[in-house]
C-alpha positions in Angstrom: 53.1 146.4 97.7 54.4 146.4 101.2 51.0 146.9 102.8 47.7 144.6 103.9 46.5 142.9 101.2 42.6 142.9 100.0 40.6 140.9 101.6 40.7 137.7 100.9 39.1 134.3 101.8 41.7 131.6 102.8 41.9 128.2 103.7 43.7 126.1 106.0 45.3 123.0 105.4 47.0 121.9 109.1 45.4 122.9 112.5 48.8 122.1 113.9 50.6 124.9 116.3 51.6 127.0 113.1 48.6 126.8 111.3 46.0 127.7 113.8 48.0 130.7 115.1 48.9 132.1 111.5 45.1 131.6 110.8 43.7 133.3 113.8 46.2 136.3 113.0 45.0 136.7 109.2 41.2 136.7 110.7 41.9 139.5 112.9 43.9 141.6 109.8 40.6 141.2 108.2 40.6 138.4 105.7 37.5 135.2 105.9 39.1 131.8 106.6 36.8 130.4 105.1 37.2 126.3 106.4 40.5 124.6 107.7 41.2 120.9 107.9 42.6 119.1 111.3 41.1 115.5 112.3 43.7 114.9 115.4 41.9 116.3 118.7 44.4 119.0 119.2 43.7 120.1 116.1 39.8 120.2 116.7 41.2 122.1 120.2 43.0 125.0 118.4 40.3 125.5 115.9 37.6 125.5 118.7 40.4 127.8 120.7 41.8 130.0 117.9 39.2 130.1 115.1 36.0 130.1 116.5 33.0 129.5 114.2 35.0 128.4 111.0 33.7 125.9 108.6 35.9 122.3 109.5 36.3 120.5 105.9 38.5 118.1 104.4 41.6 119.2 102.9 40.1 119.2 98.9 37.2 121.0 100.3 39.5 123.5 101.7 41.1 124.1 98.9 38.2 124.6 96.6 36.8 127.2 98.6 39.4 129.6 99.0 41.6 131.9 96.6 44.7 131.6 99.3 45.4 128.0 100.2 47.7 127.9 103.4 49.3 124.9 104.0 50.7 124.3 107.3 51.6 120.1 107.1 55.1 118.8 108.8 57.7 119.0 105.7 58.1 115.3 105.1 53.8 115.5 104.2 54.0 118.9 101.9 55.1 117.1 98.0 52.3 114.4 99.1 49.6 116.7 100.4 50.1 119.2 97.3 50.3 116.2 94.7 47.6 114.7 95.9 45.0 118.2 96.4 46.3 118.7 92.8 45.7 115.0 91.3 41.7 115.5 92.6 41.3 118.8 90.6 40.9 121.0 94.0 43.4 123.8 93.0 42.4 126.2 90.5 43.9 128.3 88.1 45.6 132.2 89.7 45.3 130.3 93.5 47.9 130.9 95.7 49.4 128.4 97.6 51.5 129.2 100.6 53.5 126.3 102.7 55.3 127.4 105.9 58.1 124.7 106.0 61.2 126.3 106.2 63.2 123.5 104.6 61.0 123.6 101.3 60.7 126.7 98.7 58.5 126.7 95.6 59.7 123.1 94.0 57.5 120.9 96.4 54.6 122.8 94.8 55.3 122.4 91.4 52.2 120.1 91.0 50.3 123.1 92.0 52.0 125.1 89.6 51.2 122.7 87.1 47.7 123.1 87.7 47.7 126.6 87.3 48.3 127.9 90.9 50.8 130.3 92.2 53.3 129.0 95.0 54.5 131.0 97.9 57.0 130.0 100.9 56.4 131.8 104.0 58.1 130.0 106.9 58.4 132.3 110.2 61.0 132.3 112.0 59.8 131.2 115.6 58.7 128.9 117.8 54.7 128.2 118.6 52.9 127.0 121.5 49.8 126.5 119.3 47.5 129.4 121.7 46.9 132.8 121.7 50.4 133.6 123.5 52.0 133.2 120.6 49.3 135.9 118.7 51.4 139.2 120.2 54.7 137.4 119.4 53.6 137.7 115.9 54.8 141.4 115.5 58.3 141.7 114.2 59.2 138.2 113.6 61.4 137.5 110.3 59.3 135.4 107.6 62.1 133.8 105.3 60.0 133.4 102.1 60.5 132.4 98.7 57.9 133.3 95.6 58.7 134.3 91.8 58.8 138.1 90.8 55.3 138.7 90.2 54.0 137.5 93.2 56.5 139.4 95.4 54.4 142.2 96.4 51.3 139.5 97.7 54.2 137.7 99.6 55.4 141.2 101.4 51.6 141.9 101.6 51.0 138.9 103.4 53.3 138.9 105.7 52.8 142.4 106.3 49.4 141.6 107.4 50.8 138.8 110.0 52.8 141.7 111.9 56.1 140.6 110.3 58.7 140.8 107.7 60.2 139.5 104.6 63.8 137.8 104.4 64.1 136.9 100.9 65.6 133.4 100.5 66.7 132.1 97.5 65.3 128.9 96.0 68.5 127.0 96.7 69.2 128.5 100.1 66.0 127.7 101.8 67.8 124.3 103.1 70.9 126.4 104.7 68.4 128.7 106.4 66.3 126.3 107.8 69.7 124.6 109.4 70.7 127.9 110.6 67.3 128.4 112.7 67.5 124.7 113.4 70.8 125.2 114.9 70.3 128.1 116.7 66.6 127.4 118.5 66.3 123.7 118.6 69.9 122.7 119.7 70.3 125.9 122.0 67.2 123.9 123.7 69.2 121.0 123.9 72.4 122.6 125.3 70.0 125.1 128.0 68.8 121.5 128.9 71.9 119.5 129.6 73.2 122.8 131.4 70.1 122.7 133.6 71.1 119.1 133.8 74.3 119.5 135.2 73.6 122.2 137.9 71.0 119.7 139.2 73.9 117.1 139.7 76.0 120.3 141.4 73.4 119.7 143.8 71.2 122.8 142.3 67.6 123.4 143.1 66.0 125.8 140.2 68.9 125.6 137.4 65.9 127.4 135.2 66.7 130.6 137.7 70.0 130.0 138.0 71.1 130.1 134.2 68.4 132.5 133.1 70.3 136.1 133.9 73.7 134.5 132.4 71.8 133.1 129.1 70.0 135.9 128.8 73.1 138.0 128.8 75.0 135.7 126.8 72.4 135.9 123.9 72.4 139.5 123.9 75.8 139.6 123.4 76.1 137.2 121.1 73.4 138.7 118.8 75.1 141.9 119.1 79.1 141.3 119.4 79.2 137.7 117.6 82.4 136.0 118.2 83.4 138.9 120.3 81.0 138.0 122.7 82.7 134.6 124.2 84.0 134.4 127.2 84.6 131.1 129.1 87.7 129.1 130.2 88.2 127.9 126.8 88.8 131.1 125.2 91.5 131.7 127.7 92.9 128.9 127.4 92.9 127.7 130.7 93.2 123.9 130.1 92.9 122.4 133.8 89.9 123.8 134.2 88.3 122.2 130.7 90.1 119.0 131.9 88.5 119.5 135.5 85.1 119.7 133.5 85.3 116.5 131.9 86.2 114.4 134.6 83.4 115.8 136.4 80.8 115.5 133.7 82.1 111.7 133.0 81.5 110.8 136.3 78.4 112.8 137.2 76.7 113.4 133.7 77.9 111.4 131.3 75.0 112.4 129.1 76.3 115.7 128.3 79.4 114.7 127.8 79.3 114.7 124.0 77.4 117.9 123.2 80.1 119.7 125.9 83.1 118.0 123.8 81.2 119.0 120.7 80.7 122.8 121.2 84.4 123.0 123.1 85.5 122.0 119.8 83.6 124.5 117.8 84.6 127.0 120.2 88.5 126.2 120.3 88.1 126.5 116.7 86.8 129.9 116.6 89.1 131.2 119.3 91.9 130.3 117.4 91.0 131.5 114.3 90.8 135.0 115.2 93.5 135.0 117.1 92.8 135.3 120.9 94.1 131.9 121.9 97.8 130.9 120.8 98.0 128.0 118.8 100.2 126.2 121.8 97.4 126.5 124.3 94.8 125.8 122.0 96.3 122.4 120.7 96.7 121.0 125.0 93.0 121.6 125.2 91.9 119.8 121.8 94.3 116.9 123.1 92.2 116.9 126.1 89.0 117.0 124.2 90.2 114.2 122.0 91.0 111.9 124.7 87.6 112.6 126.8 85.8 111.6 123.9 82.9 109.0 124.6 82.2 105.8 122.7 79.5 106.3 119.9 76.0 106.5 120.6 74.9 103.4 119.2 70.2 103.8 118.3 68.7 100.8 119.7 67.5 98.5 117.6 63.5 98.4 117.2 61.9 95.5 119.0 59.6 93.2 116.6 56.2 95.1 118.2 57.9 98.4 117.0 58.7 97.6 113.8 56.6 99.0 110.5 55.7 95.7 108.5 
């Protein structure tokens, strides 16, 4: 079954930004949400916003009223949240419970098992504003999920039924696919950031304008070509101009200077291991690297207010 599913009534553990938007989506393909749980005032926003009308509950309510229990909690909550909805009785026998971490498969809810109900991972792979904007984006994303054999053709229904589609990730992969997204969507907002940084202190006035046409290209390329796709003084080996870039960015901003050593590094590495940059060349810039190097960044420690007694 690769199709909508029946219609069914579902509940909604997290009004966060996933939660909210996942929820309005599986209204509109048809299916009751029949109460969601959010106390925090943003939550009681996107509810308001997002799902109109439907029944606000605690999360054991919640899960007592519905036959699909979505849980949408930050991954460090998910083993509590399901041990704890399973400890009060509130799951019942053939329920299925879905959690959207992408970190997690189906052995955080093995105390949901244990009470008779059948677990689901479903995490999608994008980023949410937590509004409607993100209702459109919907169609086409890449859900990596996780269930056993026999509940395979609800997962594919499911997702179908969000606008997207399956990956199938393996119980003991769901870690390395979650760093792989990680890597590629939360760090590229780092790097797009210290860039932007940088042109500012070149004396820039819209770096957002500036680096949009060449990052746009860039990802393109790189989705399409891979490894092929680099470019840059690095891959040609043109060392005065790396070492011209980190005496620069020490002097003018030294807080980019370790990501920049960082992905230089990555990208010597690559460049040398298939073959475009001679070993010779490539050995004069991971000198300079080495000796650009800043000191350790050291976490300050927590004052005596900010500590958790």
């Amino acid at each position: 079954m690769t199709g909508p599913l029946n219609r069914a009534r579902i509940g909604v553990v997290g009004a966060g930004r996933v939660g909210a938007v996942l929820a309005s989506a599986l209204r509109s393909a048809g299916h009751e949400i029949v109460a969601v749980a959010g106390e925090s005032d943003a939550s009681r926003d996107r509810i308001e916003a997002l799902l109109p009308n439907v029944n606000i509950a605690k999360p054991s309510a919640v899960a007592r009223a519905c036959d699909v229990l979505l849980l949408t909690v930050p991954d460090d909550m998910l083993a509590n949240v399901v041990g704890v909805l399973a400890a009060s009785g509130s799951l019942h026998e053939g329920q299925y419970v879905v959690h959207t971490s992408g970190r997690h498969g189906l052995e955080v809810l093995a105390a949901a098992a244990a009470a008779g109900a059948r677990p689901v991972a479903m995490h999608p792979a994008m980023t949410f504003t937590g509004t409607d904007l993100d209702l459109p984006r919907l169609a086409g994303i890449v859900f990596g999920v996780t269930a056993t054999e026999p509940d395979r053709a609800f997962t594919e229904g499911l997702v179908a039924d969000l606008g997207g589609r399956p990956m199938w990730v393996p119980e003991d992969r769901r870690t390395l696919y979650h760093a792989g997204l990680a890597h590629g969507a939360n760090h590229l907002v780092t790097l797009v950031t210290e860039a932007m940084e940088m042109l500012s202190a070149a004396g820039g006035d819209n770096p957002a304008d500036t680096l949009r046409p060449l990052l746009e290209a860039a990802l393109d390329n790189a989705l399409a070509q891979g490894d092929a796709a680099l470019t840059g003084p690095i891959v040609r080996g043109d060392a005065q101009t790396v070492a011209a870039h980190l005496d620069d960015l020490t002097a003018n901003a030294p807080q980019t200077l370790a990501s920049y050593i960082a992905m230089a590094r990555a990208t010597l590495s690559r460049a040398t291991s298939d073959g475009r940059l001679l070993p010779i060349r490539a050995l004069k810039i991971a000198r300079l690297l080495e000796d650009a190097e800043p000191a350790p960044y050291v976490i300050p420690a927590p004052s005596d207010t900010e500590v958790d007694h």
